[in-house]
N, C-alpha and C positions, 0 to 999 in steps of 0.2 A: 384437330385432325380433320373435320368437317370442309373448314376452310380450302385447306393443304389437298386433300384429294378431289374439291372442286377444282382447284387452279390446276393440278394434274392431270386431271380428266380420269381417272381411275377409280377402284372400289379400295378401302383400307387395309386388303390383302394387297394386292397389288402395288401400292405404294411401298408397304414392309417389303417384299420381295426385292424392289429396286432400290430402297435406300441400303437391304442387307446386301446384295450381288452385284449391285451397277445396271441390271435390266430388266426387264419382266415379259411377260407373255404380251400383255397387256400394253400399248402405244401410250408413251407417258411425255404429258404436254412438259415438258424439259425448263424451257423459256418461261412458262408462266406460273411456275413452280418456283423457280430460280429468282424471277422479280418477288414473289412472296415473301420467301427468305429471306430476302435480303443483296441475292447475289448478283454476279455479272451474266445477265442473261445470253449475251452471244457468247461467252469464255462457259457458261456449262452445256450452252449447245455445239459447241468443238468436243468439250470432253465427252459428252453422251453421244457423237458421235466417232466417237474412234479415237481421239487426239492421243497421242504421246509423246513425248520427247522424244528429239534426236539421241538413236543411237548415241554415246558415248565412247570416243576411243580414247582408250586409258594409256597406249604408246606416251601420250602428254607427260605423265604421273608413271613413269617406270616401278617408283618405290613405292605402288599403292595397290591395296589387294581389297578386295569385295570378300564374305566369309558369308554366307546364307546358308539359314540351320533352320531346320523345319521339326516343328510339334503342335501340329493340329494348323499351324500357320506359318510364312518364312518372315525370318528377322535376318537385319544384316548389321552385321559387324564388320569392323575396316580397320587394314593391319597398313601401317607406313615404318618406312625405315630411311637412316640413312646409307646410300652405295656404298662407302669411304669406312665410315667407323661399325654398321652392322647394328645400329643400337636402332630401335625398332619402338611405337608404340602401337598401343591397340586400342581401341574406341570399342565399348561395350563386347558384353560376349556371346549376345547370343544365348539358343539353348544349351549349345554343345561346345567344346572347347578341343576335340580333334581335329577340324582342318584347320584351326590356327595352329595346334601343336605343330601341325605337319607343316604348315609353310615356314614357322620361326624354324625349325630344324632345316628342309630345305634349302632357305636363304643362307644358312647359318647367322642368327639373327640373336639379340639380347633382348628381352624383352624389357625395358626400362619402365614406363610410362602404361597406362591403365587408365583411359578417362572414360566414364561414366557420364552419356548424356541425361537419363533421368534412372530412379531406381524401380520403374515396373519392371514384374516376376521376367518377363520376355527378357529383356533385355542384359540381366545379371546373373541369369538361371547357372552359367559357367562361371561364377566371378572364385568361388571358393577352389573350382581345379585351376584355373589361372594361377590364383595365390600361389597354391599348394606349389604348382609344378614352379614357379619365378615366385621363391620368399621374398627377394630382395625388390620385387617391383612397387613404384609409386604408382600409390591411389590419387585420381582429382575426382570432386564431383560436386555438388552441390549442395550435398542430403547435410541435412543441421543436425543429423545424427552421427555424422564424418568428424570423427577429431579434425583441430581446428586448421593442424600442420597437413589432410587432405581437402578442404575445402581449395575452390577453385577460387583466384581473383584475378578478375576483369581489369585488361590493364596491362597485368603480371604477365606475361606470356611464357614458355617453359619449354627450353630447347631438347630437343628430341636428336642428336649429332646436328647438323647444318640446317634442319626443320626447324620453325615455331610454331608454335601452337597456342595460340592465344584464346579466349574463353567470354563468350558473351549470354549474358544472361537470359534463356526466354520459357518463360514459365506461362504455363497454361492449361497446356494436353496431362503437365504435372507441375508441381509446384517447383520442384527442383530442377528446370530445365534446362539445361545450357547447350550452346552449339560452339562446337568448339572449330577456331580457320585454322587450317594451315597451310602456314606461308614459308616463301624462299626454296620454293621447288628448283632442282637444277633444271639448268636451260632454260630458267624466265617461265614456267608453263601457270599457269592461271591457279588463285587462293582454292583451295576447298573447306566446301564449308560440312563439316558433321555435325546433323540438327534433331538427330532422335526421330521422337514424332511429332515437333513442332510444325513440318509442315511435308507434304507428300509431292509427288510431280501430279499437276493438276488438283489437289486437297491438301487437308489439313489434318493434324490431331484433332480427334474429338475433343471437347470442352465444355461440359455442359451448365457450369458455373462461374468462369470467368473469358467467354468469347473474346471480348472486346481489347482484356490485357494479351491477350495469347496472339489477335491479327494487330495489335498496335507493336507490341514485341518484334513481332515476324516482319513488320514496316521497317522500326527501328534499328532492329542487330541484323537480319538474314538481308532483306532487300537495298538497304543502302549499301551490300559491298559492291565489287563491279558484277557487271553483267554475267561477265565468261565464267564467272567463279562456279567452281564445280560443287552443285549440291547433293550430299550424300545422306539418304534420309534413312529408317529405321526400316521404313519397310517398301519396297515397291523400286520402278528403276532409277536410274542416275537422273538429273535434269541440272537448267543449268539457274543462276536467280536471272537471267533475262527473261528464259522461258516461262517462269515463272509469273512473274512481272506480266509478261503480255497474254499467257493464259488461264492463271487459274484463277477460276472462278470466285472465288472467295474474297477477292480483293479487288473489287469493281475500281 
């Protein structure tokens, strides 16, 4: 800690304040903080000064909906469908599972598909009114506690009407982590990727036991798709993996 708040320039309040809020009272040497860690010193002096992603316009992705539910924090959960046949999946639930009720009714929608990118309480908090209100919907996910017919495999990809949804594995932030793309948007519109909290626009999932698998993962499954691929994280706004790529910090 000693080190850390020399290279900050700050007192060990000060530091807690800015790693817990993003700022503090107190001028915090950003850059020479950043080289300590480990990180890319110009990519967290953009994010400690302002950087965020380009706006996202979602006209691309018609058949794609954001759901953000808040309890104590917001989480986002992401409803896709297809135009043609109505059959719809949902990527995590959130705390709350009324504005998806409401959009699947809405759209008039089926709720087929149910993927789970890891099982922290945040993220599942609505999985049993999901069930409840769609008996008939599939579970995917990774938990080795999932009968074996809803584990996910990589590979396998799992059509959703004219969607796929293919499954790659990135464990870190949790052991069960997966991000799941999906592809064959109409009109050619660019893959999306749903990645939990493997990585944020500008950060990451915490990971305070295995870093190293969690940014080699995040190399390997999230940053090798194309650039334009829309990434849709667990919590925070849209971004895209180019942006990514050339800002965030964590991956010098």
């Amino acid at each position: 800690m000693a080190e850390a708040t020399a290279a900050a320039g700050v007192d060990e309040a000060a530091l807690h304040a800015f790693e817990t809020d993003g700022m503090s009272a107190a001028h915090v040497n950003v850059k020479e903080l950043a080289t300590l860690l480990g990180l890319d010193a110009e990519k967290a002096g953009r994010v400690a000064d302002g950087w965020e992603p380009v706006p996202v316009n979602l006209s691309n992705w018609r058949e794609l909906r954001v759901v953000t539910t808040v309890e104590g924090f917001e989480v986002n959960s992401y409803l896709v469908w297809d135009a043609e046949t109505r059959e719809a999946a949902l990527f995590d639930t959130g705390w709350f599972a009324d504005g998806i009720f409401r959009l699947v009714e809405e759209q008039e929608l089926t709720l087929r598909d149910l993927f789970i990118t890891h099982m922290h309480g945040d993220h599942v908090a609505a999985i049993g009114e999901v069930r409840k209100r769609n008996p008939g919907v599939r579970l995917h996910s990774n938990s080795t506690h999932a009968p074996v017919e809803q584990q996910v495999i990589p590979g396998k990809p799992v059509a959703v009407g004219c969607l796929e949804v293919d499954s790659r594995l990135t464990p870190g932030h949790a052991e069960d982590g997966v991000t799941y793309v999906v592809k064959r948007w109409p009109g050619g519109a660019p893959a999306v990727a749903v990645v939990g909290d493997a990585i944020f626009a500008g950060s990451m999932g915490k990971d305070f036991k295995t870093p190293e698998l969690a940014k080699r993962k995040i190399r390997e499954e999230i940053f090798s798709l194309p650039s334009d691929t829309l990434v849709c994280p667990g919590h925070g706004p849209l971004t895209t993996v180019g942006e990514e790529i050339e800002n965030n910090p964590f991956f010098p």
